[in-house]
C-alpha positions as CSV (number, residue, x, y, z in Angstrom):
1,X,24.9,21.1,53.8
2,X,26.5,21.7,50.5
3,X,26.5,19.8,47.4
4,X,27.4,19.2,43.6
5,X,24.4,19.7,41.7
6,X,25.1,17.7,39.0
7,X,25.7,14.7,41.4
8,X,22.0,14.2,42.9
9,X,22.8,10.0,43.4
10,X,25.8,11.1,45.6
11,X,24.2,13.8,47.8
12,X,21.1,11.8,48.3
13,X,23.6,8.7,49.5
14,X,25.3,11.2,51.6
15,X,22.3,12.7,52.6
16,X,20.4,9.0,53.3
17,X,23.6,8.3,55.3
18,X,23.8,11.1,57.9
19,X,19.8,11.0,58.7
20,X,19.0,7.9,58.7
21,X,16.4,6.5,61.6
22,X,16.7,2.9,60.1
23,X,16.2,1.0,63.6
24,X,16.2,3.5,65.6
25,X,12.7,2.2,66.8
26,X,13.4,-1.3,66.3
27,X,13.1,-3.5,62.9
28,X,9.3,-3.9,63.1
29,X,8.4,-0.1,63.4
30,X,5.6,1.0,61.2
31,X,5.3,4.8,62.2
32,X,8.6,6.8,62.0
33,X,8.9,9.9,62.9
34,X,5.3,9.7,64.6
35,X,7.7,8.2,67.6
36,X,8.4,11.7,68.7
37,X,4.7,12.6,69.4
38,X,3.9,11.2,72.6
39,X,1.1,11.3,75.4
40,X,3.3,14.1,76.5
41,X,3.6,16.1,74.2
42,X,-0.5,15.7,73.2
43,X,-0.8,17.4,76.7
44,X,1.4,20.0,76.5
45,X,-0.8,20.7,72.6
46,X,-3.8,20.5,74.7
47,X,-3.3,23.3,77.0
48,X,-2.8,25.9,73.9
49,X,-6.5,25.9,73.1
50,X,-7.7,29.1,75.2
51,X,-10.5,30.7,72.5
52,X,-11.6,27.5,71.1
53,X,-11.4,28.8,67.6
54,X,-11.1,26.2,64.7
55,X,-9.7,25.8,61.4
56,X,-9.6,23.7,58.7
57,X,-6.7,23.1,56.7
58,X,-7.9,21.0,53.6
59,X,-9.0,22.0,50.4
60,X,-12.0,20.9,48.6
61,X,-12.5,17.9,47.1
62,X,-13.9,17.9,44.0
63,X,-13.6,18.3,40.3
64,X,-12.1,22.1,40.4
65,X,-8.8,20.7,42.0
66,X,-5.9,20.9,40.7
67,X,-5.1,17.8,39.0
68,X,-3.8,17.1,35.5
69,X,-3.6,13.3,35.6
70,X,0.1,12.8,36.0
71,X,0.7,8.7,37.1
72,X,-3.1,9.1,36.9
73,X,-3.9,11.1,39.5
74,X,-7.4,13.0,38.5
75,X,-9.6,15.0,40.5
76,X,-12.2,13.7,42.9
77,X,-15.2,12.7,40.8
78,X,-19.0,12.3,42.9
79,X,-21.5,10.9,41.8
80,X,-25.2,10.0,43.5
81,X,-26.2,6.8,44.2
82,X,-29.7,8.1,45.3
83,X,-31.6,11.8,44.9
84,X,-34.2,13.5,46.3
85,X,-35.8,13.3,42.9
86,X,-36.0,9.3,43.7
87,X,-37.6,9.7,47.0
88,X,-40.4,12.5,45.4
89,X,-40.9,9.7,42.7
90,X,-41.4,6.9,45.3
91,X,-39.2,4.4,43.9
92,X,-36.7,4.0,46.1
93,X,-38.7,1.4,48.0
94,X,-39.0,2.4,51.7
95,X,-42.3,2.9,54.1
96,X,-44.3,5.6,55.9
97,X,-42.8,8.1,53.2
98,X,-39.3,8.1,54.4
99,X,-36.6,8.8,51.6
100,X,-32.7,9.7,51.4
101,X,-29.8,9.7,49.1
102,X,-26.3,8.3,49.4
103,X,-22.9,9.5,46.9
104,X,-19.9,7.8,46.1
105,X,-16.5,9.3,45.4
106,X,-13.5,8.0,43.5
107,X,-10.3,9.5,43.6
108,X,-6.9,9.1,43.6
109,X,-6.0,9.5,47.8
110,X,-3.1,11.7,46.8
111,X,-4.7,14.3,44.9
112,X,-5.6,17.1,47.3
113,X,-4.9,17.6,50.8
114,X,-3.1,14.3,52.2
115,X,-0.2,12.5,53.8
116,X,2.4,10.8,51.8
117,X,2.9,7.9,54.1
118,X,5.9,5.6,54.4
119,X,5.4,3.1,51.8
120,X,4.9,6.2,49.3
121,X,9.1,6.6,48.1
122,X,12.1,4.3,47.8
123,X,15.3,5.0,47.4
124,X,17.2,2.2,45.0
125,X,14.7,-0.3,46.2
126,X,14.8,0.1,49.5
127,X,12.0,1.2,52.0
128,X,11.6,3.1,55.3
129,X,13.7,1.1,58.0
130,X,15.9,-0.8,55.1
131,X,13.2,-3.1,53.7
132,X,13.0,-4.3,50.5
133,X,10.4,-2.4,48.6
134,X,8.8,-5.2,46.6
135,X,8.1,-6.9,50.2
136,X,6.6,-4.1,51.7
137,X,4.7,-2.5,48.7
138,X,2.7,-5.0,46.1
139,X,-0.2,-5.4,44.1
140,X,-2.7,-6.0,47.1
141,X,-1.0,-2.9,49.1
142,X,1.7,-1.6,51.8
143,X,1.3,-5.0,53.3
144,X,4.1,-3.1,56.3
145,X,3.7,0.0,56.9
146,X,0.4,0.8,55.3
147,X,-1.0,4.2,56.7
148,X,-3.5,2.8,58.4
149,X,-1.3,2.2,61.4
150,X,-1.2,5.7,61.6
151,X,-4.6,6.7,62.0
152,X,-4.1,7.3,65.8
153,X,-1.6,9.1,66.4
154,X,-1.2,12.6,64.1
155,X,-2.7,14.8,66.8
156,X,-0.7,17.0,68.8
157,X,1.6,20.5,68.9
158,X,1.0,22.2,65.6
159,X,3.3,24.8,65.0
160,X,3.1,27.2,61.7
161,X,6.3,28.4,60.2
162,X,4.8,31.4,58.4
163,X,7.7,31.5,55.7
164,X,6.1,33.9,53.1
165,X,5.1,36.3,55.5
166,X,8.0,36.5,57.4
167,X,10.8,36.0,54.4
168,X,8.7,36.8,51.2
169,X,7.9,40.5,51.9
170,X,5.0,42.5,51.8
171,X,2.9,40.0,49.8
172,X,3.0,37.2,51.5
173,X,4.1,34.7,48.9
174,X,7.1,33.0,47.7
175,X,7.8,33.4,44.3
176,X,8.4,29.5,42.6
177,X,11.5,28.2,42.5
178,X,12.4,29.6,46.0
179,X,14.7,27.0,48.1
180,X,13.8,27.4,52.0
181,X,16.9,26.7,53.8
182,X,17.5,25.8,57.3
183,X,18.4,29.7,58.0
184,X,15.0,30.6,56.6
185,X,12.8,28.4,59.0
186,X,14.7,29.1,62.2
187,X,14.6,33.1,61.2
188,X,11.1,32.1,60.6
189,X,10.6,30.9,63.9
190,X,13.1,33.6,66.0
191,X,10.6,36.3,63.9
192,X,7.7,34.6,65.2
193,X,9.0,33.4,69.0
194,X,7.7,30.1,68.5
195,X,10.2,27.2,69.0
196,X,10.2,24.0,66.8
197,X,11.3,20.7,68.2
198,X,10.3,16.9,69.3
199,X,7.0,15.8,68.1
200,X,5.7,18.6,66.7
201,X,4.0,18.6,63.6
202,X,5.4,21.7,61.4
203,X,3.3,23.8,58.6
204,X,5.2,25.5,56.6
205,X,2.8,28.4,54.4
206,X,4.8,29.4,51.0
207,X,2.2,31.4,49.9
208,X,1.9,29.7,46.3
209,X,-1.9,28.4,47.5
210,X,-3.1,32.0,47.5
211,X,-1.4,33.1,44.6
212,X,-3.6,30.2,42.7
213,X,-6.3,31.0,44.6
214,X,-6.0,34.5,43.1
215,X,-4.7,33.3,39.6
216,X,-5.6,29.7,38.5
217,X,-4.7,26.3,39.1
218,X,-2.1,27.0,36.2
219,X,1.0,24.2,37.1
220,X,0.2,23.7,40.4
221,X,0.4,20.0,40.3
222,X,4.0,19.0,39.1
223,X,5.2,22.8,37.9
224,X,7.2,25.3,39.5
225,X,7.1,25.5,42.8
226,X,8.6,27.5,46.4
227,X,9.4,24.6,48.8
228,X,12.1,23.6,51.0
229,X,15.5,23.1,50.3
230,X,17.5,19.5,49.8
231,X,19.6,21.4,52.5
232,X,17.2,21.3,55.0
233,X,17.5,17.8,55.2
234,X,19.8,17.7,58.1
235,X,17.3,20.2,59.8
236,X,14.2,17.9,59.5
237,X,16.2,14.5,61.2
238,X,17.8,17.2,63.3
239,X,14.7,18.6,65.5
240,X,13.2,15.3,65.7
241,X,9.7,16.9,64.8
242,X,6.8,14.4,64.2
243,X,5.6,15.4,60.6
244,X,6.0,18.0,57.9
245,X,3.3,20.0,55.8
246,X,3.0,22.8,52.9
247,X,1.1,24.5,51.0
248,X,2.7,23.3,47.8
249,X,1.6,20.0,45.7
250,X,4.9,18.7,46.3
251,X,6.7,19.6,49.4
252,X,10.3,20.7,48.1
253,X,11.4,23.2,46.0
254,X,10.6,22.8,42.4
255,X,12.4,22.3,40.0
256,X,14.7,21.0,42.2
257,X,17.7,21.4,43.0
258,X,19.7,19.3,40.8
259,X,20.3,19.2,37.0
260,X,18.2,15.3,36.4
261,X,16.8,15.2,39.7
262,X,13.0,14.9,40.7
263,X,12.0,15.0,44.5
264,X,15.5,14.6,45.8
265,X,14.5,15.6,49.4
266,X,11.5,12.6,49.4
267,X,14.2,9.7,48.5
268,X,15.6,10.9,51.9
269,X,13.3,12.1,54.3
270,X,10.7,9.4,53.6
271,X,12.6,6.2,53.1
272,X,15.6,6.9,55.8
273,X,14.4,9.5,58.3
274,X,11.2,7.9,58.3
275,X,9.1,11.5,58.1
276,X,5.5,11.8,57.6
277,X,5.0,14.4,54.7
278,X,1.5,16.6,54.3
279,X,1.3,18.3,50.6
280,X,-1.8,20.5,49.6
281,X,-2.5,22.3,52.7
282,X,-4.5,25.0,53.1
283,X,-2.8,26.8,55.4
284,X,-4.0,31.2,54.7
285,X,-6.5,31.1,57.3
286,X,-4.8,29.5,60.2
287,X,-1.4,32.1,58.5
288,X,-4.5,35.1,59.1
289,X,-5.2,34.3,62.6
290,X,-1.4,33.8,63.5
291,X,-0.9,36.6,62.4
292,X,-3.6,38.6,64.3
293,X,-2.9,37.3,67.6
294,X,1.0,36.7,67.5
295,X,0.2,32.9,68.5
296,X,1.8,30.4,66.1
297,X,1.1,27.2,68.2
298,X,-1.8,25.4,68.5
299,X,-3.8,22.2,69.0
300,X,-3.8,19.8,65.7
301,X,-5.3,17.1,64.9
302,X,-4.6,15.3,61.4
303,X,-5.6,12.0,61.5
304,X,-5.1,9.5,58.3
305,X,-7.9,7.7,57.0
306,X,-7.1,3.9,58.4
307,X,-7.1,3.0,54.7
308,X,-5.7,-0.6,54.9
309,X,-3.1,-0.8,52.7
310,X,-2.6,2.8,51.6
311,X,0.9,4.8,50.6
312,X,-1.2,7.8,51.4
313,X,-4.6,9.2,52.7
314,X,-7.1,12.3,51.9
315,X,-6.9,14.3,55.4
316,X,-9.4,17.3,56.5
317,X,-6.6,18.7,59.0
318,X,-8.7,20.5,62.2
319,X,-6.1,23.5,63.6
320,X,-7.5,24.5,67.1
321,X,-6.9,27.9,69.3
């Protein structure tokens, strides 16, 4: 895929136009690409745990994150509700000496390791499957497509698309501002004889997570940024794979592509081909392992917090060997 870039609004249309999924899974379809993954393919995932070795995927939730309050999105903030300190005192009211405590959180469900789900982007007004955005997204919610209907179903054939390590070098790591094309994820995956296809859910490591891990949150949220290319579009409708996850707060490369432009690649791959999109990951572990044992497909399971009404949802991803 080529294009002008100083004419985002054209390329996206074009773009919109060639991968769209609008009724591909009738009018009333609230998951997208989650169609692919099947009962299927969840068995075919099931027989690649041999060692039983786990991983999680998620970063930490808490006030060290990453945040900077862009559209007001802040760090996780806890706070107790009850302490040991009230049980010791004896003023929490219960008998026979028996004492607990209880937290709360508030946070913003976007601000580490998540889903974007598909009441999360437009594109002019209209959302995934062609509807009208102020019907499906209001004041009380995604009253459509709200990600609780997809709290059942993100488990299945993960497959890591070790990027950094195979295309970045010796160090691992992308440098920001780095466009992963089509050529770079199916090199990726030749390099690591692993295939990509229907109903898999795709990681895609960058490396930028353990270059902040090393450095500093620094622009992490919202700055510069290694990510995938608006060109991969085609790629993404193309393999028919279930969902889409990185290691970077936004997904595509940043800045993007285009002079004027911010998150080209979401207008189209949320709103028209319908893709669940993971941001945040944690993914050097798993990337570690892979490595190790030459085996970049496993079990996953990634489920969405059943969040009535949510555009997205916190997710502690499990990764299984």
């Amino acid at each position: 895929m080529t294009f002008d870039r100083t004419d985002p609004e054209g390329a996206i249309a074009r773009a919109a136009k060639a991968c769209s999924n609008w009724g591909r899974w009738g009018d009333d379809d609230v998951l997208g690409t989650l169609n692919f993954l099947d009962e299927a393919k969840r068995r075919e995932a099931a027989a690649l745990v041999r060692r039983g070795i786990s991983f999680s995927l998620s970063q930490r939730f808490d006030m060290n994150g990453p945040q900077k309050g862009w559209r007001r999105r802040t760090n996780p903030v806890h706070t107790m509700l009850d302490t040991g300190t009230d049980a010791a005192l004896g003023i929490q009211g219960f008998p026979h000496g028996i004492g607990g405590a209880d937290d709360v959180i508030a946070m913003p469900l976007q601000c580490s390791t998540q889903w974007d789900g598909l009441g999360h982007i437009f594109d002019h007004g209209k959302a995934w499957n062609g509807r009208p955005a102020e019907k499906v997204v209001t004041s009380e919610g995604d009253l459509v497509t709200g990600i609780e209907h997809m709290a059942a179903h993100i488990a299945g054939r993960g497959v890591l698309l070790d990027v950094a390590r195979v295309v970045g070098g010796a160090d691992g790591e992308l440098p920001d501002g780095f466009a992963i094309t089509e050529e770079h994820l199916t090199a990726t995956a030749e390099a690591q004889h692993v295939t990509v296809g229907r109903g898999d859910l795709v990681l895609v490591r960058t490396g930028q997570l353990t270059r902040v891990h090393r450095e500093g949150w620094g622009d992490y949220a919202g700055g510069p940024a290694p990510g995938l290319s608006f060109t991969t579009a085609g790629w993404l409708h193309r393999t028919e794979i279930a969902a889409i996850a990185t290691d970077t707060w936004g997904f595509e490369v940043r800045p993007n592509e285009f002079e004027h432009a911010f998150q080209p690649l979401h207008q189209v791959a949320i709103p028209h081909i319908g893709l669940l999109i993971g941001e945040m990951w944690d993914l050097d572990a798993l990337a570690e392992d892979c490595a190790a044992d030459g085996q970049y497909a496993f079990w996953l399971t990634a489920a969405a917090l059943p969040i009535t009404g949510a555009v997205g949802s916190p997710v502690n991803p499990i990764a299984v060997k």
